[in-house]
N, C-alpha and C positions, 0 to 999 in steps of 0.2 A: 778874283777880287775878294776882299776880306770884309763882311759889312761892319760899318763904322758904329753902328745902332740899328736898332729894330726895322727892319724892313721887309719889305710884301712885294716881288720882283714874280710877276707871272704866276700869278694866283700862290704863291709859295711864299709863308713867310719863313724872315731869317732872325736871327736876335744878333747881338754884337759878336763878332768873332768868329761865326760864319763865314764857309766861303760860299759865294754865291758864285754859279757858274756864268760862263762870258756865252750870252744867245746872240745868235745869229738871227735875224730879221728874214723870216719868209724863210730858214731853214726846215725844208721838208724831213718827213722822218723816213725809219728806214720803209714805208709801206711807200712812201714817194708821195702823199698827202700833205697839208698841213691843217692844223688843228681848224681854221676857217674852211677850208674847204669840204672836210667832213662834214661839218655843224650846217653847213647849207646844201647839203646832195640830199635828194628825194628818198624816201623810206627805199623804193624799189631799186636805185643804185644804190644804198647803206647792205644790202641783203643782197645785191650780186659780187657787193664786194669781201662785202664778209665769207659768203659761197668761195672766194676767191683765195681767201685765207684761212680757210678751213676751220671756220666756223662755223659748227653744224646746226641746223635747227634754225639758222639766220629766218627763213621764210618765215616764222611762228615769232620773231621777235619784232618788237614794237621797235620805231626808228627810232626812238629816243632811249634806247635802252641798247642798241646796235652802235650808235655814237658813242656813247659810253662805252660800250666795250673795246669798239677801232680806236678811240684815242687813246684807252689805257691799254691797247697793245698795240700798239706808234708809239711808245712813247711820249708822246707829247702833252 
């Protein structure tokens, strides 16, 4: 889709002429998470999961700095 005008589509803005990409609802990424279900797992599941994706040092990191990193490597 081609935006018409300035728009803000998933935390992402677009300006006129933009393609904005077509989201799928509840499309998990490739980690098999989605962006809610990260933001609410306990520090101690963010850090086995991170352990699980070869993220090292995950034990030493704060949960809110572990979500930041598994969403920006999901992609999402």
């Amino acid at each position: 889709m081609i935006a018409e005008y300035t728009v803000k589509r998933n935390g992402k803005w677009y300006k006129a002429g933009d393609e904005i990409p077509d989201i799928v609802l509840g499309e998990k990424s490739s980690g098999g998470y989605t962006k809610t279900e990260i933001n609410r797992m306990s520090t101690a599941d963010l850090q086995a999961l991170a352990a699980e994706h070869g993220i090292e040092g995950a034990e030493e990191i704060s949960g809110a700095e572990l979500k930041r990193i598994l969403i920006e490597q999901f992609g999402l």
